[in-house]
C-alpha positions in Angstrom: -5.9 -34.0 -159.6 -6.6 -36.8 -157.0 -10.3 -36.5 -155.9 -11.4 -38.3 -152.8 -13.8 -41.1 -152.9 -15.3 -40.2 -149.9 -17.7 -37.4 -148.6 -16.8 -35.3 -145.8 -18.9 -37.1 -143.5 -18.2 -40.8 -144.3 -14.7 -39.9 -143.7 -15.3 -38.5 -140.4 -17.4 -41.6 -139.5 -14.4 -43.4 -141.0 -11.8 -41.8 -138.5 -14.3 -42.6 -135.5 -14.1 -46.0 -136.3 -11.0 -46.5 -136.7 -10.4 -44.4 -133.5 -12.9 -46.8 -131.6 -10.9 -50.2 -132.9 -7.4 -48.8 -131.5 -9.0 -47.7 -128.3 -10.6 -51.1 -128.0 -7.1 -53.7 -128.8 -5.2 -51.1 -126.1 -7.8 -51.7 -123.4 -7.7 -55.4 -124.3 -4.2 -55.6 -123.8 -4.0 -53.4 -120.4 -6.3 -55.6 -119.4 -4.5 -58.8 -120.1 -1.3 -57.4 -118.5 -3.5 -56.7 -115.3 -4.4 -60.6 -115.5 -0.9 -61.7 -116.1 -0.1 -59.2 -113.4 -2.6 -60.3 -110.9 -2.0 -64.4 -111.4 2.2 -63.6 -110.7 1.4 -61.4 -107.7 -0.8 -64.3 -106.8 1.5 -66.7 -107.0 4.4 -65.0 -105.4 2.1 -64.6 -101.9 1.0 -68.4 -102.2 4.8 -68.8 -102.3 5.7 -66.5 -99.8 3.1 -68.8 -97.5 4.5 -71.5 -97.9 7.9 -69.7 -96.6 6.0 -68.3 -93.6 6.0 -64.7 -95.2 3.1 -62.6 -95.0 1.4 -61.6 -98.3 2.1 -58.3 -99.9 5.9 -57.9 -97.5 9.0 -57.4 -98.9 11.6 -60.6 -99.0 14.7 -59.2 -97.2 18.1 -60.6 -98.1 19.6 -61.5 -94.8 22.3 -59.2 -94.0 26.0 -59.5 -93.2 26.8 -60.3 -89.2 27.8 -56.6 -87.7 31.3 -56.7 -84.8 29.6 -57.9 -82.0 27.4 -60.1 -83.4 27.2 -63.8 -83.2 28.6 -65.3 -86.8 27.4 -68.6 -88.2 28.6 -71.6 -86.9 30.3 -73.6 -90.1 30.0 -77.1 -89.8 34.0 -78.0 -90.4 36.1 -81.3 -90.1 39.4 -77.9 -89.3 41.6 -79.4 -86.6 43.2 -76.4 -84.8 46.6 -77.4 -83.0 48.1 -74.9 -80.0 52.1 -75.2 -80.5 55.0 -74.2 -78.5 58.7 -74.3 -80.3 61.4 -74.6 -77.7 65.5 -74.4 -78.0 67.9 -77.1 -77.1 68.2 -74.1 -74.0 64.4 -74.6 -72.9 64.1 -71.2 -74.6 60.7 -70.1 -76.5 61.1 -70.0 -80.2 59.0 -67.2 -81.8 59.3 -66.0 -85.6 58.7 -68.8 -87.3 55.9 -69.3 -90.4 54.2 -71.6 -92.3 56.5 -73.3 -94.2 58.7 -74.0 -90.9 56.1 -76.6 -90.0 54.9 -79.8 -90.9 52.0 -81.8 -89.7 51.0 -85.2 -89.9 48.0 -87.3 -88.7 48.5 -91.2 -88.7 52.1 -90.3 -90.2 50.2 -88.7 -93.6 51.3 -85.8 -94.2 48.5 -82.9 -94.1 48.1 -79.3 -95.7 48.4 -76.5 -93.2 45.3 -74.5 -94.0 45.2 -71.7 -90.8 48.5 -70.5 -89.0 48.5 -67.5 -86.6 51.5 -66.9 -84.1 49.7 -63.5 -82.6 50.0 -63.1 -79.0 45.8 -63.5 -78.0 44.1 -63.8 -75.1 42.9 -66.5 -73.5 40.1 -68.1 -71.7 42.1 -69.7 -68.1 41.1 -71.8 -65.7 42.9 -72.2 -62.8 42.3 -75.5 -60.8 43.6 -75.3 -57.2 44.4 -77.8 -54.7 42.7 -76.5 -50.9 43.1 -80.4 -49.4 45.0 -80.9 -46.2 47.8 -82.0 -47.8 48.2 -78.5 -49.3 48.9 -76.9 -45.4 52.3 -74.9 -45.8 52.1 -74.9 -49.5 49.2 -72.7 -49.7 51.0 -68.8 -49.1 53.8 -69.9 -51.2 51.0 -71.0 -54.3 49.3 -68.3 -53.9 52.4 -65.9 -54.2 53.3 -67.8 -57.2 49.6 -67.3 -58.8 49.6 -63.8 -58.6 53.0 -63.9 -60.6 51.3 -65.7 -63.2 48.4 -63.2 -63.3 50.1 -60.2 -63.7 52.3 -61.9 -66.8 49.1 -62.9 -68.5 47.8 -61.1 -71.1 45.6 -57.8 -70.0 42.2 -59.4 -71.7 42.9 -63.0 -70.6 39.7 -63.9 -67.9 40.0 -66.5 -65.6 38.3 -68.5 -63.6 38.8 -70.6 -59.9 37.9 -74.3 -59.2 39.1 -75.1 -55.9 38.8 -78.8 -54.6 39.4 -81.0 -51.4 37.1 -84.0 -51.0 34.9 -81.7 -53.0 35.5 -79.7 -56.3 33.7 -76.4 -56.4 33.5 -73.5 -58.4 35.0 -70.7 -56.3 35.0 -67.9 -58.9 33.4 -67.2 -62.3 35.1 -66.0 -65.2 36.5 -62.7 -64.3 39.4 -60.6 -64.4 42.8 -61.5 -62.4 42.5 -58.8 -59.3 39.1 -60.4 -58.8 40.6 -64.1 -59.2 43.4 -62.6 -56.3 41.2 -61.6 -54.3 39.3 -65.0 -53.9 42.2 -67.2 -53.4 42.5 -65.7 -49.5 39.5 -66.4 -49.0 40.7 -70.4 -49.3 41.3 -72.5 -46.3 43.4 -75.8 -46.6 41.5 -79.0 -45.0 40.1 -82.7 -46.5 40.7 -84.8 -48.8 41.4 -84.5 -52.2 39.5 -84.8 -54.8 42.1 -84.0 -58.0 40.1 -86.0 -60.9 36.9 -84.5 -60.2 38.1 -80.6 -59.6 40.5 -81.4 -63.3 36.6 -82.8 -64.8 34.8 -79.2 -63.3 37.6 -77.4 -64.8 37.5 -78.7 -68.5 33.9 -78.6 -68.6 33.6 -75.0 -67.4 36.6 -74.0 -69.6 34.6 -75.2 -72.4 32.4 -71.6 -71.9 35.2 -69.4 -72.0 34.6 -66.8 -74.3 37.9 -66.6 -76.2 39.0 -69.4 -78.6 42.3 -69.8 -76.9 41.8 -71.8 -73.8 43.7 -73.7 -71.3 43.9 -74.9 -67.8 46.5 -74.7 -64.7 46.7 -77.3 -62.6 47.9 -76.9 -58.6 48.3 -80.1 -56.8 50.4 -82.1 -55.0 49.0 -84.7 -57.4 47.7 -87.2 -55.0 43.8 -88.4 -55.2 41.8 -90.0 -52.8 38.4 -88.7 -52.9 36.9 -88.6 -56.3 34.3 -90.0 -58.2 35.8 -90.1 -61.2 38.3 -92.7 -61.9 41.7 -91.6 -63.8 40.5 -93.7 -66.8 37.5 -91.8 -67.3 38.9 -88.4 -66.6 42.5 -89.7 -69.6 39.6 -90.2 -72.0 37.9 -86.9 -71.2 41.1 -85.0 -71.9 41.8 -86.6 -75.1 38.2 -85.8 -76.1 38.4 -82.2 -74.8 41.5 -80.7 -76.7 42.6 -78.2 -73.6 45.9 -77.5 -73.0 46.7 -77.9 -69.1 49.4 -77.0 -66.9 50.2 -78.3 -64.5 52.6 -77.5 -61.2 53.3 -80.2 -58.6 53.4 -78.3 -55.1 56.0 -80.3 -53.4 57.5 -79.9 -49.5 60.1 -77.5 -49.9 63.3 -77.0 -47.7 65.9 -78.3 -46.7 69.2 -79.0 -48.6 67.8 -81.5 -51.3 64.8 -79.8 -51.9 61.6 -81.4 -51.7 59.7 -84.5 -52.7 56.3 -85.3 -54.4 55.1 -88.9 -54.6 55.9 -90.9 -57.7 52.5 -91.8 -58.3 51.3 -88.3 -58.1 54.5 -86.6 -60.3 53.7 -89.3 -62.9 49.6 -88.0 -63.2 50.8 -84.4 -63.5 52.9 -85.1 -66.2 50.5 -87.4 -68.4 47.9 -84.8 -68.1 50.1 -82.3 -69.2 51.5 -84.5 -72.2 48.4 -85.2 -73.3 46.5 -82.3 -73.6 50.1 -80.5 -75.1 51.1 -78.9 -71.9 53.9 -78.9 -69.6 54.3 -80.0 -65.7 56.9 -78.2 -63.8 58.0 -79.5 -60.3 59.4 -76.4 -58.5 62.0 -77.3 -55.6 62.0 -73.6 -53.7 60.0 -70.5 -53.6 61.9 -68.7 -56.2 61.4 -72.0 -58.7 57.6 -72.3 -58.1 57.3 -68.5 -59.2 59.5 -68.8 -61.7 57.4 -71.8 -63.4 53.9 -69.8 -63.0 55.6 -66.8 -64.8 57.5 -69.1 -67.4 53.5 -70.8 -68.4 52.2 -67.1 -68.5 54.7 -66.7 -71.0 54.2 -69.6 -73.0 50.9 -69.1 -73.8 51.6 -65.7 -75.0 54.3 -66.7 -77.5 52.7 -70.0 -79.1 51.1 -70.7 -82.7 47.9 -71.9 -83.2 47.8 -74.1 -86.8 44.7 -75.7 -88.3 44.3 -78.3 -90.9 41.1 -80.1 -92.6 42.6 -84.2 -92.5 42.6 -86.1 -95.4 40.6 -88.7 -93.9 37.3 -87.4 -93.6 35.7 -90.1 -91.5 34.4 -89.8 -88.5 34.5 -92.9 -86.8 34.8 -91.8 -83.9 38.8 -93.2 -84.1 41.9 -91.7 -82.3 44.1 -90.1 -85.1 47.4 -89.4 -83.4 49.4 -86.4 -84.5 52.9 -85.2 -84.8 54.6 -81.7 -85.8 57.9 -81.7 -87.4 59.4 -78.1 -87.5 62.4 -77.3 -90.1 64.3 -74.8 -88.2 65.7 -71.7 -90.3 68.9 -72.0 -91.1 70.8 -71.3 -88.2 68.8 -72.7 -86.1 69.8 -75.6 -83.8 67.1 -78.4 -83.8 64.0 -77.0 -82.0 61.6 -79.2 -80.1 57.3 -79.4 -80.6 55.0 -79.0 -78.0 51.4 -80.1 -78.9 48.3 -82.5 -78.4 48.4 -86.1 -78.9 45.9 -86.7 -81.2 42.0 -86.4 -81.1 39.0 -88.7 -81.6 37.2 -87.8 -84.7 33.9 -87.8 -83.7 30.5 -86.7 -85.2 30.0 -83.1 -84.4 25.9 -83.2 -85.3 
């Protein structure tokens, strides 16, 4: 039989010791995790600092944007291109996708990266001609305006420049009973003042609040009181990238119709090419309301196509673009409605 080396007592003292060691290497080791505990926390609020946090908070994650709430601007080099597809019959084209188009900038050909043919609304400006050479004009224009309005999409707002010698903003961006309403209040006289009121209008369009936007222009097309030159107002509409409109108001009657000076019918039009537009020159009544209702329509039944450019310099250079469409089969040959081109400038 084993018999125990130990008395009764040393054993007990024994087992006190041993109890006393254990107790001491576990509150030894708490404490060092306190330390190490202490000098992370430590460092985490010198950290947090440094970041403009106060000590002891929480670091929240930021959190996705909610509907209604401003999203984060992207820096982006996207080019975004308003298109209208016409017939051989003047007819819109609708239906199309992708692959029906082709787009090139400084004849390279570039990747189609956004395309959306939804019918949106848009953010309008209309920019009126009230100058004396507008007396007899004015009821029919009018008429024709309210055509346009009620073709336009419910959500589109708008917005009123009116100009003689002067261009001033006549109505902010509202709806189009509002926009009705103010053009009786408008009284031809003066001069005119058509670069200036076309400068007001693409500025202010600028702050429309939907991404579509676009301007109609109402004019005679003669100018004779503005500050701006037409040089200065070309660039601008390069730079700008709004679509106008634009309807020469001509004298109507009589069995040929009416006239609009040369000089003036040739503005309308290279404002309207420019910017990917359209002028119309209405000879009657029933043609002017005709053209206000066919641009309501044609900016309801466009595609809207965006592409990042192979050359990503911006040198602040015009690149000149062209659209080819391939028409289904089918299909006669279909004709491209769209910007020039666009200075690629630095957008810091």
């Amino acid at each position: 039989m084993y018999k125990n080396r130990f008395s009764r007592p040393q054993r007990l003292a024994l087992a006190i010791a041993i109890l006393s060691l254990v107790a001491a290497l576990a509150q030894q080791g708490i404490l060092q995790a306190a330390q190490q505990d202490d000098a992370a926390r430590s460092t985490q609020e010198k950290e947090a600092k440094q970041e403009g946090q106060k000590p002891g908070s929480t670091r929240k994650l930021p959190l996705p944007a909610t509907p209604g709430e401003a999203p984060v601007r992207l820096d982006t080099d996207l080019v975004t291109l308003t298109v209208t597809v016409t017939d051989p019959y003047n007819r819109l084209v609708t239906g199309l996708d992708r692959q029906h188009f082709q787009v090139y900038e400084d004849k390279v050909k570039q990747s189609i990266e956004f395309f959306n043919d939804d019918d949106v609304p848009v953010s309008m400006g209309i920019v009126f001609d009230v100058s004396g050479s507008m007396k007899g004009k004015l009821e029919r224009a009018r008429d024709s305006l309210k055509a346009f309005i009620q073709t336009s999409h419910q959500d589109d707002d708008f917005f009123l420049v009116g100009f003689n010698q002067r261009a001033s903003l006549i109505s902010e961006f509202s709806d189009g009973e509002t926009l009705e309403n103010k053009l009786t209040l408008v009284d031809p006289k003066g001069q005119t003042a058509l670069y200036d009121a076309s400068y007001l209008g693409i500025e202010k369009v600028k702050q429309g609040r939907h991404s579509k936007r676009s301007l109609l222009l109402i004019s005679d097309g003669q100018d004779n009181s503005s500050r701006y030159t037409y040089g200065e107002l070309r660039k601008l509409l390069k730079e700008a990238g709004v679509q106008i409109y634009c309807i020469g108001i001509v004298e109507m009657g009589g069995a040929s119709g009416g006239t609009l000076d040369m000089q003036g019918q040739a503005i309308l039009e290279e404002i309207a090419q420019v910017t990917g537009g359209k002028a119309f020159f209405p000879r009657s009544a029933a043609e002017l309301e005709d053209a206000t209702t066919r641009i309501a329509l044609e900016l309801r039944h466009q595609y809207s196509i965006g592409y990042t450019p192979t050359n990503v310099k911006r040198d602040g250079e015009w690149h000149k673009i062209k659209i080819q469409v391939k028409p289904p089969r089918g299909l006669p040959p279909l004709r491209v409605q769209h910007k020039e081109g666009y200075y690629a400038v630095d957008k810091k």
